[in-house]
N, C-alpha and C positions, 0 to 999 in steps of 0.2 A: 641501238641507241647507246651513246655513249657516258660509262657512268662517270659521273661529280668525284672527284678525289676532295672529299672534307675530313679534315681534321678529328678527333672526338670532339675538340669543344667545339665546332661551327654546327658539327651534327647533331651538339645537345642544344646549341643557339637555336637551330633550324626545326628543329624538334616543337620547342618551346615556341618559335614566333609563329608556327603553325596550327597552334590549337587557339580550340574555340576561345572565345574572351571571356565567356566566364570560369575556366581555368585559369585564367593570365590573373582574371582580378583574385581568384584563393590562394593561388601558385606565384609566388615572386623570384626573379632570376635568382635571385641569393640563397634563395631555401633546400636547392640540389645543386648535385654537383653530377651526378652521371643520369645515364639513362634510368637506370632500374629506380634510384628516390624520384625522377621525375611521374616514373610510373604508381610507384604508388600512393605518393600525394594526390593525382588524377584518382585514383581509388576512394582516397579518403574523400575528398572532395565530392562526387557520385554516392557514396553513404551518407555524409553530411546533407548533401542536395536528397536524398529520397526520405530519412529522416523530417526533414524541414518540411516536406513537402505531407509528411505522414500524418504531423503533428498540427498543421494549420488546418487539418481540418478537421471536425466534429470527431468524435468515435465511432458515427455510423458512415462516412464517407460525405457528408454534408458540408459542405464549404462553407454555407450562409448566402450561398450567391444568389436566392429566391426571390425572382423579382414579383411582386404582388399583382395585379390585377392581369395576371396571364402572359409578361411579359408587353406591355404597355409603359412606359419609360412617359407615357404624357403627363400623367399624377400616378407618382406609387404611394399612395396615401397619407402624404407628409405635408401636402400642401393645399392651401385650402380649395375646393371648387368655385367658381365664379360665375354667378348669372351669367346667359346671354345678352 
């Protein structure tokens, strides 16, 4: 196969259009300039995201995500019941 003759910048372009989009939306073109800052704003990013993710939930791992009557989504006890 024959390799791509890129430039550094098209390689850091090609770099950059190729990651996932939630890097694109923390990571803006203007913020690096080579490969190695584009790598470790992806770093910071991935500590930010595991963080974020540490802290939305309870201290014992508990999200809040407990849905009530067994996971029954018909009435989770917020809304009134109604005759037949």
């Amino acid at each position: 196969m024959r390799q791509a003759r890129y430039s550094p910048a098209q390689e850091l372009n090609r770099a950059y259009e190729n990651a996932a989009p939630q890097y694109r939306l923390f990571v803006r073109h203007h913020d690096f300039a080579t490969r190695t800052q584009l790598t470790q704003m992806a770093a910071e990013f991935e500590y930010e995201y595991e963080n974020l993710n540490r802290t939305s939930h309870g201290p014992d791992g508990d999200d809040g995500d407990d849905i009530p009557n067994g996971g029954d989504r018909s009435n989770d006890g917020t809304r009134p019941v109604l005759p037949n």
